[in-house]
C-alpha positions as CSV (number, residue, x, y, z in Angstrom):
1,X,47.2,-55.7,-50.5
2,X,45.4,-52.9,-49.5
3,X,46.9,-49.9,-48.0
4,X,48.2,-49.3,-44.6
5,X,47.4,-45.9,-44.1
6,X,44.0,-45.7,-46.0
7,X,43.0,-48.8,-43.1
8,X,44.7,-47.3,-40.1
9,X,43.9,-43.3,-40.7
10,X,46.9,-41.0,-38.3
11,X,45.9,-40.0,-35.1
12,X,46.3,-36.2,-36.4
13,X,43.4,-36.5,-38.7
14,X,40.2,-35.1,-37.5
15,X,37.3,-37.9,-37.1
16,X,35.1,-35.3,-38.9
17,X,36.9,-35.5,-42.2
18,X,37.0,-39.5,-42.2
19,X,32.7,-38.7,-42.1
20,X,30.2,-37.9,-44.9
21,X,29.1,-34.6,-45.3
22,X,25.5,-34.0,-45.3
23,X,23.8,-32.2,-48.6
24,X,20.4,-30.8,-48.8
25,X,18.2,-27.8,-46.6
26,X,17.9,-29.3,-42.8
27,X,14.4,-31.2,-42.6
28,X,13.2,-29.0,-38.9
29,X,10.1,-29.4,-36.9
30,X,9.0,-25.5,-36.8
31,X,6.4,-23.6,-35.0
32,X,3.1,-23.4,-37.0
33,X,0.8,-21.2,-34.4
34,X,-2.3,-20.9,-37.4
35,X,-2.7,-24.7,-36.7
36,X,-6.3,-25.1,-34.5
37,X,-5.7,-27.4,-31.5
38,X,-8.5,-29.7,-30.0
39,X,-7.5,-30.4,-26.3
40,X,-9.9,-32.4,-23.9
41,X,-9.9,-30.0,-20.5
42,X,-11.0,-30.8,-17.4
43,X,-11.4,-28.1,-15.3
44,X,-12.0,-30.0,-12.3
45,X,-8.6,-31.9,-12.4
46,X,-6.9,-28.7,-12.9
47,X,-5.9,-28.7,-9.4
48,X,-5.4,-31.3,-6.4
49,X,-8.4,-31.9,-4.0
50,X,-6.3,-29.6,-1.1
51,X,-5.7,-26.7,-3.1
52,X,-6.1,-23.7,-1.2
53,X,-8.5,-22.4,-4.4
54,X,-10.9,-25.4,-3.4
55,X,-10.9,-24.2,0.3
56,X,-11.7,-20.9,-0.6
57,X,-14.4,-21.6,-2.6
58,X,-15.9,-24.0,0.2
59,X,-16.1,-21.5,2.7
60,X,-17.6,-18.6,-0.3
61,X,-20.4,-21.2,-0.8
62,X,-21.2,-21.6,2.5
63,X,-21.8,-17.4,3.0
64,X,-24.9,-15.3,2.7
65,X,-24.2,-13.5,-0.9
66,X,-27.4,-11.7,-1.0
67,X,-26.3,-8.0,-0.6
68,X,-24.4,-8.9,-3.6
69,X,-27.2,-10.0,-5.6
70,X,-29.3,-7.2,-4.9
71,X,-27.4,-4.9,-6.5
72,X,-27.5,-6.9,-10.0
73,X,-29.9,-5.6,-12.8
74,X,-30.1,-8.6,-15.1
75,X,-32.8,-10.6,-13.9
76,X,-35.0,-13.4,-15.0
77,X,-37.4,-13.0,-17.8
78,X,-36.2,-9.5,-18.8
79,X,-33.6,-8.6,-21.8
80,X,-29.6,-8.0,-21.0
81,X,-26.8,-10.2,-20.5
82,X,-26.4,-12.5,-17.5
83,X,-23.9,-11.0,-14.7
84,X,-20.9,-12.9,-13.3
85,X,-22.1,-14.5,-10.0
86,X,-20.6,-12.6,-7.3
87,X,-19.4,-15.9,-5.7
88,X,-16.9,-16.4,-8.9
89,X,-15.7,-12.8,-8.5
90,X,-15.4,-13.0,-4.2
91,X,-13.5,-16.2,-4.4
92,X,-10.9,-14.6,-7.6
93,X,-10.0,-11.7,-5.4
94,X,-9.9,-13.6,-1.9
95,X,-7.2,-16.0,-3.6
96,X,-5.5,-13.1,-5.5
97,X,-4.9,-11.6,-1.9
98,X,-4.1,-14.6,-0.5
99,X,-1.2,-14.9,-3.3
100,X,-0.5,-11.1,-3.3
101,X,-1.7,-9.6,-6.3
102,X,-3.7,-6.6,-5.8
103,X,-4.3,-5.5,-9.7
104,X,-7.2,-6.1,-11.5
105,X,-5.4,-6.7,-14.6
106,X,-3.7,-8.6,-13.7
107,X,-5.9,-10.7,-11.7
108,X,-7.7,-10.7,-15.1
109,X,-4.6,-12.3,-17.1
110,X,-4.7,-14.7,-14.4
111,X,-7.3,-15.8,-15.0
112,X,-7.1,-17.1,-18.6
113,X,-2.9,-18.6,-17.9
114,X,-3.2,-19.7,-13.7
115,X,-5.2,-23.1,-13.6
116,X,-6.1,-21.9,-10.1
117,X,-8.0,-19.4,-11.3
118,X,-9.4,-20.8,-14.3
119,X,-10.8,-23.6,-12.2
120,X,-12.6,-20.7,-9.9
121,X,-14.3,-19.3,-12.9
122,X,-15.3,-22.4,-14.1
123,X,-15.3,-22.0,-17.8
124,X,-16.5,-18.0,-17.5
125,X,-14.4,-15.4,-19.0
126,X,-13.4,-12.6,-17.0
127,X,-12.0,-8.6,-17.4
128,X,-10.4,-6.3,-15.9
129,X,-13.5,-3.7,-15.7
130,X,-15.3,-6.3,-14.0
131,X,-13.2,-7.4,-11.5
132,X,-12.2,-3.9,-10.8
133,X,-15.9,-2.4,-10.0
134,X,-16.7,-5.6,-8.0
135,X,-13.9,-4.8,-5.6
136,X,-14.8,-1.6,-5.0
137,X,-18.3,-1.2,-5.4
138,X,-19.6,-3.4,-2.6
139,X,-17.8,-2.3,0.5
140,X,-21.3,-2.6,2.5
141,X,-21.3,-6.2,1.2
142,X,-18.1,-7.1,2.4
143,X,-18.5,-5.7,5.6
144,X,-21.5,-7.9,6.5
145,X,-19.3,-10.8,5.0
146,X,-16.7,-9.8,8.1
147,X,-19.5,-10.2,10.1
148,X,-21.2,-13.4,9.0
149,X,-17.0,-14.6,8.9
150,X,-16.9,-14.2,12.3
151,X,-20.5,-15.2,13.7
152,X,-19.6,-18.6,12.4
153,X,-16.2,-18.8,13.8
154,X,-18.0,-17.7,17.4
155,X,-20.5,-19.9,17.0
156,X,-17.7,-22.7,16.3
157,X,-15.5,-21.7,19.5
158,X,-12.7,-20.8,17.2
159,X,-12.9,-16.9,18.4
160,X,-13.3,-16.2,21.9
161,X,-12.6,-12.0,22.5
162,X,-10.7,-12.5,25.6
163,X,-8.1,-10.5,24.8
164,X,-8.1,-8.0,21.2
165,X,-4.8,-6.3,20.1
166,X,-5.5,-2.6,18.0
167,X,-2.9,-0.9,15.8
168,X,-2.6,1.5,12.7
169,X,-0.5,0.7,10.2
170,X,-0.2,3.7,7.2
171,X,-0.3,2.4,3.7
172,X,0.8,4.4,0.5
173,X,-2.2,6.2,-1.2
174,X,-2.6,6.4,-4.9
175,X,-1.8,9.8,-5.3
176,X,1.9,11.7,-5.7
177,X,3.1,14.2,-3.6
178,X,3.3,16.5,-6.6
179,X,-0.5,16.4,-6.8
180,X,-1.2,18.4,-3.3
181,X,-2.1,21.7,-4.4
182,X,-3.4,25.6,-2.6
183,X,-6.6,26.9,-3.0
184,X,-5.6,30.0,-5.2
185,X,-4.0,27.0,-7.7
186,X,-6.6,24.3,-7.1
187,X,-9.0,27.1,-7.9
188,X,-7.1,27.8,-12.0
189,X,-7.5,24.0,-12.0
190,X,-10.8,24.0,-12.0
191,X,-11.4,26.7,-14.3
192,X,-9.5,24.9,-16.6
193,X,-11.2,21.7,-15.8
194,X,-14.8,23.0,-17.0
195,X,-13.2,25.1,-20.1
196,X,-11.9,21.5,-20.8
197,X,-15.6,20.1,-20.1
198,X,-16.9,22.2,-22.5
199,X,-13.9,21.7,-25.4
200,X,-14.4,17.7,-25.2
201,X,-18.6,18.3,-26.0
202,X,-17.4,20.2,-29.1
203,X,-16.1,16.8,-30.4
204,X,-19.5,14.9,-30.6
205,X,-20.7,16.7,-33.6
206,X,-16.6,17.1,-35.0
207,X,-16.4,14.2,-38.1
208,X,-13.2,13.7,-37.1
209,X,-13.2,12.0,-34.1
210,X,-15.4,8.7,-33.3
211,X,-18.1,8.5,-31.0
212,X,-16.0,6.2,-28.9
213,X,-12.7,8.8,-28.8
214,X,-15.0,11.3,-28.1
215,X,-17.3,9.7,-25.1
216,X,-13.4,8.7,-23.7
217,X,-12.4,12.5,-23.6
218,X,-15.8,14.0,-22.0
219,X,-15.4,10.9,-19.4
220,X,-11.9,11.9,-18.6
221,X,-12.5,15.8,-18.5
222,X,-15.6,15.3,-16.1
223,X,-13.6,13.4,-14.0
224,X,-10.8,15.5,-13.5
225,X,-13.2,18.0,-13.0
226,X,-14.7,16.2,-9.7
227,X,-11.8,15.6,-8.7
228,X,-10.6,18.6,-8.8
229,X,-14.3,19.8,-7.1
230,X,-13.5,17.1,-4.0
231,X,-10.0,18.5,-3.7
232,X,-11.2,22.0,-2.9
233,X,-14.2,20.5,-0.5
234,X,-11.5,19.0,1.4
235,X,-9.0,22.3,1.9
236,X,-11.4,23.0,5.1
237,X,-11.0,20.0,6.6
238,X,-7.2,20.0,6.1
239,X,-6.9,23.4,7.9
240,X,-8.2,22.0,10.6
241,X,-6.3,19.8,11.4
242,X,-3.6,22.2,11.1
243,X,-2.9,24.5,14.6
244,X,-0.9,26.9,13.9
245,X,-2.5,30.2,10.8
246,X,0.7,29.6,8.9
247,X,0.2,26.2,8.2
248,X,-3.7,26.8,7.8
249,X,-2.6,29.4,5.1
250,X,-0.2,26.8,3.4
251,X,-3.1,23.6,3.7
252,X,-3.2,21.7,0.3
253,X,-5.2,18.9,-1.0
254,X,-4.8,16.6,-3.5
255,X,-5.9,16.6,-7.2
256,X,-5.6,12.7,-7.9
257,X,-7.0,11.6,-4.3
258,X,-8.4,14.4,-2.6
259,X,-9.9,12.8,0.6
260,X,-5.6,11.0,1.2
261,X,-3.1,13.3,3.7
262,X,0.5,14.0,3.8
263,X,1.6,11.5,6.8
264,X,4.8,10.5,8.1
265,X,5.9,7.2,7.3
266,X,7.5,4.1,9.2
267,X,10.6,5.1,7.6
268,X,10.4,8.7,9.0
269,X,9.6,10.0,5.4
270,X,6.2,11.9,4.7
271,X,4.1,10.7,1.7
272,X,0.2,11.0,1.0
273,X,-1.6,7.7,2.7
274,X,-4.4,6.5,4.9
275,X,-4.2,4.6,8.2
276,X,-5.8,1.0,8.3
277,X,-7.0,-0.1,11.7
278,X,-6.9,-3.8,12.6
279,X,-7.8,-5.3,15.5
280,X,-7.4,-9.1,16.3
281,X,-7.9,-11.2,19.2
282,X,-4.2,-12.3,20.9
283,X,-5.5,-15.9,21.3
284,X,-6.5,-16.7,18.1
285,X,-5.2,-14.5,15.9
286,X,-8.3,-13.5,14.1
287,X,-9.5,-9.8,12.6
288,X,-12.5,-8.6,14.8
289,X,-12.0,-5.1,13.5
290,X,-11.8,-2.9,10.4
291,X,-11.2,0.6,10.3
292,X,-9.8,3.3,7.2
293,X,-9.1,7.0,8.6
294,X,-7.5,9.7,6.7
295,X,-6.1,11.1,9.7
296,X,-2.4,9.9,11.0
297,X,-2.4,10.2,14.7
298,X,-4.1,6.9,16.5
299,X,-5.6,8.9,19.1
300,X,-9.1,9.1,18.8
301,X,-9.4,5.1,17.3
302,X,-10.0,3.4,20.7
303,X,-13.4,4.0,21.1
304,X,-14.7,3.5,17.2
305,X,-13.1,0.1,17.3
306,X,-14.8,-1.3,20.9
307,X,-18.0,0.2,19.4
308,X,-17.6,-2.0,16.2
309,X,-16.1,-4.8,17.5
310,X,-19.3,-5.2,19.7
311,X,-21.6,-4.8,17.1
312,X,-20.4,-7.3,14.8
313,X,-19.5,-9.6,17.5
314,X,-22.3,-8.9,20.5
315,X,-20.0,-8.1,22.9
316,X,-16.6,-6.2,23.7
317,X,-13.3,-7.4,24.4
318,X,-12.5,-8.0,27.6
319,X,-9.2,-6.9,27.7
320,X,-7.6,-4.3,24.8
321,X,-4.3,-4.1,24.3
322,X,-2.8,-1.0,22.5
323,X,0.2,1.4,22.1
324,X,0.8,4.3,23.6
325,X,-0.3,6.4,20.4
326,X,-4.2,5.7,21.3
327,X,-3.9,6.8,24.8
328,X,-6.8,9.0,25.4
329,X,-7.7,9.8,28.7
330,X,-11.7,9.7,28.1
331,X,-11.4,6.9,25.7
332,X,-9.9,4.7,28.5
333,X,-12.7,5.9,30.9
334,X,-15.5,4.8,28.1
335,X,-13.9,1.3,27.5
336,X,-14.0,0.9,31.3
337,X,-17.7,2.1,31.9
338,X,-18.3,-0.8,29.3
339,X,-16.4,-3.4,30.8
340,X,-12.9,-3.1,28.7
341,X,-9.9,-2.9,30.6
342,X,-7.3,-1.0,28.4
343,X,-3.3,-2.0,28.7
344,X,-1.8,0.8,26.8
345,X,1.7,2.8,28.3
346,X,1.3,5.7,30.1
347,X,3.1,9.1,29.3
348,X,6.3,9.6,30.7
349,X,6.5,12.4,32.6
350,X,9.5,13.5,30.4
351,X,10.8,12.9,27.1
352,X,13.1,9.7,27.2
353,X,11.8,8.7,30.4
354,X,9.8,5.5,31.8
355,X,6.3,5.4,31.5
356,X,4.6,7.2,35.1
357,X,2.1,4.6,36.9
358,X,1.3,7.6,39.2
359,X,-2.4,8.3,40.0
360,X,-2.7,12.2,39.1
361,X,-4.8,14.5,40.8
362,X,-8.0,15.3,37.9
363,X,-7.5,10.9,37.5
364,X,-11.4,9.3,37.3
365,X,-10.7,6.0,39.3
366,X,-11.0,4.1,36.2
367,X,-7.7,6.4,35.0
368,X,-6.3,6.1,38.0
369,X,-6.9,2.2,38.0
370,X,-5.0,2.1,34.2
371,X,-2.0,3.1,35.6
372,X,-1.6,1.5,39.1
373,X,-2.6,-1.9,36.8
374,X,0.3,-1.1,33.8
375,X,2.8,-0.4,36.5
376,X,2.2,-4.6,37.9
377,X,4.7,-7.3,36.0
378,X,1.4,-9.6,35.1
379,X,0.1,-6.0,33.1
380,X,3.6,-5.4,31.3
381,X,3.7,-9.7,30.3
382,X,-0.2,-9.1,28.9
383,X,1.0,-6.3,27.0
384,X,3.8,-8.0,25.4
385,X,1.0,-9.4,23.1
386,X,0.3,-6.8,21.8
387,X,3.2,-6.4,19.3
388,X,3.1,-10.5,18.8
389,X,-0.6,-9.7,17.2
390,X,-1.2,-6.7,15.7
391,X,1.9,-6.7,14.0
392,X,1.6,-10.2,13.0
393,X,-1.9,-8.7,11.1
394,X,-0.2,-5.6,10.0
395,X,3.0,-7.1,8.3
396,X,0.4,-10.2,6.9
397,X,-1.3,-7.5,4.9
398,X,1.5,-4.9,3.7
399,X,4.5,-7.7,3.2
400,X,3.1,-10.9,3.1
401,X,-0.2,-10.4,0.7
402,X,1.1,-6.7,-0.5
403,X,-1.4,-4.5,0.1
404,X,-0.8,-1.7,-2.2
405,X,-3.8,1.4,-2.4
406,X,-5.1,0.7,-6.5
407,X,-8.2,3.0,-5.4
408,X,-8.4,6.1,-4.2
409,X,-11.0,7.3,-1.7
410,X,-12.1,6.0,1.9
411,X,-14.7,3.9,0.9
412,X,-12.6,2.3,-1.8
413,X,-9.6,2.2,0.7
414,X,-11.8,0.3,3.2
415,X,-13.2,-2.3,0.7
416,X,-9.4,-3.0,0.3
417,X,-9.0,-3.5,3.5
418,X,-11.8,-5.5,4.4
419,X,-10.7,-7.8,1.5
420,X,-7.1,-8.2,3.3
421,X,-9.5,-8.7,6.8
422,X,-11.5,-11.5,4.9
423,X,-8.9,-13.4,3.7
424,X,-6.6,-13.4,6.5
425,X,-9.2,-14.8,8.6
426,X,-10.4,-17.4,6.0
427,X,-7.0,-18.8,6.1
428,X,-6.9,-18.8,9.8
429,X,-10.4,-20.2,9.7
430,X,-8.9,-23.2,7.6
431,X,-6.1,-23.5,10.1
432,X,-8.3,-23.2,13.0
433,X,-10.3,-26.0,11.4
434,X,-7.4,-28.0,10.7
């Protein structure tokens, strides 16, 4: 008879010890990354038939990319190697600022991991370098895109210039705060910018140091030397702007960006930045305007926005709604000679006080007319969309898509900028559309 206990084990003994204990190494499926892979890829199933990179690329096909050609030097039937077409590069920047990103490199890693972007390029590799000098190099170009952006819309009744809100928003600049210098300082800096100039040509015939190492060091040293050069071209400008000798005396420009200014920020602090103009119509919500200025007061804006809006669009706004900041007595008078009507407020007569819709004595009746009209209920209810537009465009650019200053100079700050401009209207283009 077999034993009791060896058929019914006691509940106190672990199940484990009843079971067989394995012998041998663990058999284990590990990673073996030398191992070549052969995977069928379809580009064009990468992404469904709605994506947003597919609507981008539509409306990049359907503009006039010639300025952008004309500046390529590889051409048919003569040695080099082929250029990336300029609508590749467009569309991978006008998504990348649709999602947010604003770096190169990282546009560029992006494009070989994100099947968004790998289905823009299509199968063409893509670096940083490149994608870098694109977006700065063609400001001109993208400028007439604006333009050709918003002929078609017209043309399509999807932008009517009614009514066109203007406002300034001030974005960081690429430069610190420690790198504002004087001219007696800025002046040492470039001395030892150019004995530095002349140490780095030393290295091309020193054994030592490669070619490579050594073109990388005179191309650094000639830089900072420009730089350095622009800084001390701008000191006269920056006294200028200054009133009173003491600060004149004190003026200082930057080493790393020397065309950015100290400006006070929306949070009441003072950093270096530029001041971005948009200005988009209340109705529709589209950019009609693009401005960069290294200056922080809105004052003199008015007038160099009315002229461009009418020259990319044929005609000025009817109405022009802005803050209180761009109030310019002769500004107001121009946009009225050219049939504008400005709703800005006026001036208080005090501090703390209401806005005075008071005719004053030296008033032109178009002056006068401004505040008799902002004084009415139907002026203060236009006005009110003001705020409901242009800072609808402003937070789009610096919150929603993150427009951080990568480039330093105006030129390169107003490609950025016209890049933001671009693709915010694309998107309303395709909701528009929709």
């Amino acid at each position: 008879m077999p034993d009791a206990l060896a058929l019914f084990p006691a509940e106190n003994v672990p199940i484990e010890a009843t079971q067989p204990q394995p012998v041998g190494v663990p058999r284990l499926m590990c990673a073996n990354r030398s191992q070549l892979l052969l995977r069928p890829v379809d580009l064009e199933s990468l992404i469904a038939g709605d994506h947003t990179a597919r609507t981008m690329w539509r409306f990049v096909e359907g503009l006039d990319l010639s300025k952008f050609h004309a500046s390529i030097k590889a051409r048919e039937g003569e040695a080099g190697r082929s250029s990336t077409d300029p609508k590749i590069l467009l569309t991978v920047w006008l998504y990348a600022t649709s999602e947010g990103i604003g770096s190169a490199r990282e546009v560029a890693r992006l494009c070989e991991l994100h099947d968004a972007y790998r289905w823009i390029c299509g199968g063409v590799s893509m670096n940083y370098h490149t994608l870098s000098d694109f977006r700065v190099e063609h400001r001109s170009a993208l400028d007439d895109l604006l333009t050709q952006v918003l002929a078609a819309m017209m043309s399509q009744g999807l932008v009517t210039l009614t009514r066109v809100a203007q406002d300034g928003t001030r974005v960081r600049a690429s430069a610190g705060a420690a790198s504002f210098r004087r001219e007696p300082k800025l002046k040492d800096l470039l001395k030892a910018a150019r004995e530095q100039v002349e140490h780095v040509k030393a290295l091309e015939d020193d054994p030592t140091v490669t070619t490579r190492e050594a073109a990388a060091k005179a191309r650094t040293a000639r830089e900072r030397e420009d730089r350095i050069t622009k800084a001390l071209a701008e000191l006269p400008k920056v006294r200028a702007a200054k009133k009173s000798e003491e600060d004149k005396k004190e003026a200082r420009a930057s080493t790393t960006d020397p065309e950015a200014r100290v400006m006070k920020m929306g949070d009441g602090g003072f950093r270096p930045a530029y001041n971005v103009q948009f200005a988009a119509t209340t109705q529709e919500k589209v950019i009609v305007g693009v401005g960069v200025t290294n200056v922080g007061s809105d004052k003199s804006e008015m007038t160099p926005m009315l002229e461009q809006i009418e020259e990319r669009c044929g005609e000025r706004p009817v109405e022009h709604l802005v803050d209180g900041g761009f109030v310019k007595l002769d500004a107001i008078e121009k946009a009225a000679n050219h049939g504008t009507k400005v709703y800005a407020p006026p001036p208080a007569k005090k501090k703390g006080e209401s806005p005075d819709y008071e005719p004053k004595a030296g008033d032109t009746p178009a002056v006068a007319a401004w505040r008799q009209r902002m004084g009415t209920q139907e002026a203060k209810d236009i006005y009110k969309e003001r705020a409901a537009t242009a800072e609808l465009v402003n937070a789009d650019a610096k919150e929603h898509r993150g427009m951080k200053l990568r480039v330093r100079g105006l030129d390169k700050v107003l490609a950025v900028a016209l890049l933001h401009a671009l693709t915010f209207n694309l998107m309303r283009w395709a909701a528009l559309t929709t």
